[in-house]
C-alpha positions in Angstrom: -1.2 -17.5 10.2 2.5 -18.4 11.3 3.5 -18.7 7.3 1.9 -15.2 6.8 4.4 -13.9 9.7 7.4 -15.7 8.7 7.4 -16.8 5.4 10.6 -17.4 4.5 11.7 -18.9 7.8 11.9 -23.0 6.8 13.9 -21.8 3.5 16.5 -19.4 5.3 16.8 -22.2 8.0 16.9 -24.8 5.1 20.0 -22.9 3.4 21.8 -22.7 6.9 21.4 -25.9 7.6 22.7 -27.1 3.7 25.7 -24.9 4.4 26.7 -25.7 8.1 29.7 -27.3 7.8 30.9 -25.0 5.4 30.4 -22.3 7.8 32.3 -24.4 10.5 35.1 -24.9 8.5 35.5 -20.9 6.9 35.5 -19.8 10.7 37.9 -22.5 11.4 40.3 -21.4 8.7 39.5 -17.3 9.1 40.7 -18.0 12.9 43.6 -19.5 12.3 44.8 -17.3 9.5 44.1 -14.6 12.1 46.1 -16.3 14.7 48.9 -17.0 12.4 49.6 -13.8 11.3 49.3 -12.0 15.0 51.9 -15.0 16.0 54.1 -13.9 13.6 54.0 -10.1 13.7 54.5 -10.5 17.4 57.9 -12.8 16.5 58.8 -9.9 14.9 58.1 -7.2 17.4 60.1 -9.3 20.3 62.6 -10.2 17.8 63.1 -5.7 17.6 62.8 -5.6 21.3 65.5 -8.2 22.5 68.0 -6.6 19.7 67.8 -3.2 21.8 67.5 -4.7 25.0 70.8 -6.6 24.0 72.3 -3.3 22.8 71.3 -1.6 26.0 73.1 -4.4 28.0 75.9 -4.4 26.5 76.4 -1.0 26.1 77.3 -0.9 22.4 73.9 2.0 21.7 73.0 4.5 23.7 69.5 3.3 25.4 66.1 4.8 24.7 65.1 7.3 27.0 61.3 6.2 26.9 60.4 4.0 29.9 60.5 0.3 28.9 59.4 -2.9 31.1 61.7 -6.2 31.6 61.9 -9.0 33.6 64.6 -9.7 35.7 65.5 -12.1 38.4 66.8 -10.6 41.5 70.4 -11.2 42.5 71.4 -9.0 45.5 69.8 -6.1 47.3 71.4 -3.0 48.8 70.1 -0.2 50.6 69.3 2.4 47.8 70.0 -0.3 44.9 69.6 -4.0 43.6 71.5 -6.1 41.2 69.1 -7.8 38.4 69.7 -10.6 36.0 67.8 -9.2 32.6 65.8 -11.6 30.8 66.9 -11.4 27.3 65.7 -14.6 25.4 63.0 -17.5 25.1 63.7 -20.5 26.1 62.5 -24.1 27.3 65.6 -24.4 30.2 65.3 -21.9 32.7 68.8 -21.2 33.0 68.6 -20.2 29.3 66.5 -17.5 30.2 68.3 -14.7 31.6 71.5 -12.8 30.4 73.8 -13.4 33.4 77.2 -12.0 31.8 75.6 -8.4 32.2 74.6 -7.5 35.6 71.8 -4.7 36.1 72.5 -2.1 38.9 68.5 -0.7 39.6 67.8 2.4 41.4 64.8 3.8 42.8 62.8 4.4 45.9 61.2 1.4 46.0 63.4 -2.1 46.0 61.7 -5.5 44.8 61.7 -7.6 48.0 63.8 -11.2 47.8 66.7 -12.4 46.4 65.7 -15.1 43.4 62.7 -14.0 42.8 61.6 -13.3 39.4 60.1 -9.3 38.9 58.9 -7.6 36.4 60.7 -4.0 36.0 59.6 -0.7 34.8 61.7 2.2 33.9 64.7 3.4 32.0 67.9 2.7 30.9 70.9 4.9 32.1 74.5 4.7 31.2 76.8 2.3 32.4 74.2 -0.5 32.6 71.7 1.5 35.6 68.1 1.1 35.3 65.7 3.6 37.0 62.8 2.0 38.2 59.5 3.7 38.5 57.7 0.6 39.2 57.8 -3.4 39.7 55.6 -5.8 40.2 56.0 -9.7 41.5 53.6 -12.2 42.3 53.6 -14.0 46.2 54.7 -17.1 45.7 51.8 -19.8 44.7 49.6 -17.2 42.8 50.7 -18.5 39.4 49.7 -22.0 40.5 46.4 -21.1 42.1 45.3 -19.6 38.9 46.1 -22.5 37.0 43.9 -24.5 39.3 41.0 -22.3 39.7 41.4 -21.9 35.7 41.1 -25.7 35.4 38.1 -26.4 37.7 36.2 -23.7 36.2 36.9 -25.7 32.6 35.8 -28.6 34.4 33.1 -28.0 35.8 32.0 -26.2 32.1 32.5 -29.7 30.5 30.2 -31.5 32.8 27.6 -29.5 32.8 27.7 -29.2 29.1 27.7 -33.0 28.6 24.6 -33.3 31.0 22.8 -30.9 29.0 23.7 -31.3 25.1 24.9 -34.3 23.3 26.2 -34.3 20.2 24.6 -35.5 16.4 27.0 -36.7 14.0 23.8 -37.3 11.5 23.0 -33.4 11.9 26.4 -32.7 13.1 25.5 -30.2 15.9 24.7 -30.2 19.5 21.7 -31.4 20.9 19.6 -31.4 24.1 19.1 -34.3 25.6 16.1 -35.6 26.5 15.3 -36.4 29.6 12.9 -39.5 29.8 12.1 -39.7 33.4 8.1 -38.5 34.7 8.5 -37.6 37.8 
């Protein structure tokens, strides 16, 4: 009665199984094509944002009006304004980051709070290097590092339990539950 039901259910799983590391390896390589080409295109986009920014800073175009957001590292504070070190480039050194030949004079109603501390701007370009800011945002210190660590136990604790439950077949080549042989 089951073969009356489902009769083509050993064949389709036959020619699955005949083709499964096929099928593994055209996902592998339509992934990384995928990844490849939104790595690139997004070179391409920073590579047309840090050209303006760099324009913007030093003052050789006329800034966008549109609001824009930047990250900047906080040199001094005043009382209605704050001078910010732009971040302009990538870079492994974190001195290498930031263009400190051109100071940023930002204005606004609300400040970002410590000197040093790295923020993330947003607003507009004015003339004469001022940057209105509508809004900012910085992370207390130790968030970043508390993600990271709550990030890796959770991948921890993922690979345990999945090498409890499965183990894996290099004659099938796929994951399989293990069995348990205790009779309790």
């Amino acid at each position: 009665m089951s073969t009356l039901l489902h009769p083509f259910s050993t064949r389709v799983g036959d020619f699955i199984d005949s083709f499964r590391s096929l099928f593994i390896f055209s996902t592998f390589i339509v992934i990384t094509i995928l990844g490849l080409y939104s790595f690139l295109v997004g070179l391409e986009e920073d590579r047309k944002f840090e050209e303006i920014l760099s324009e913007c800073l030093s003052q050789r175009a006329i800034c966008p009006t549109k609001t824009i957001t930047v990250s900047g590292e906080i040199q001094s504070i005043g009382t209605d304004s704050a001078l910010v070190f732009i971040r302009t480039r990538d870079g492994a050194r974190w001195e290498d980051l930031f263009d400190r030949d051109h100071e940023v004079l930002v204005i606004g109603n609300q400040l970002p709070p410590d000197i040093g501390r790295i923020v993330a701007l947003q607003g507009q370009f004015l003339s004469n290097n001022q940057f209105l800011l509508e809004a900012y945002q910085a992370e207390k210190r130790g968030i970043r590092e508390a993600k990271y660590i709550i990030s890796l136990f959770g991948l921890l604790m993922t690979i345990i339990i999945w090498a409890r439950t499965f183990r894996f077949s290099f004659k099938n080549f796929e994951f399989e539950l293990k069995h348990n042989n205790s009779d309790a």
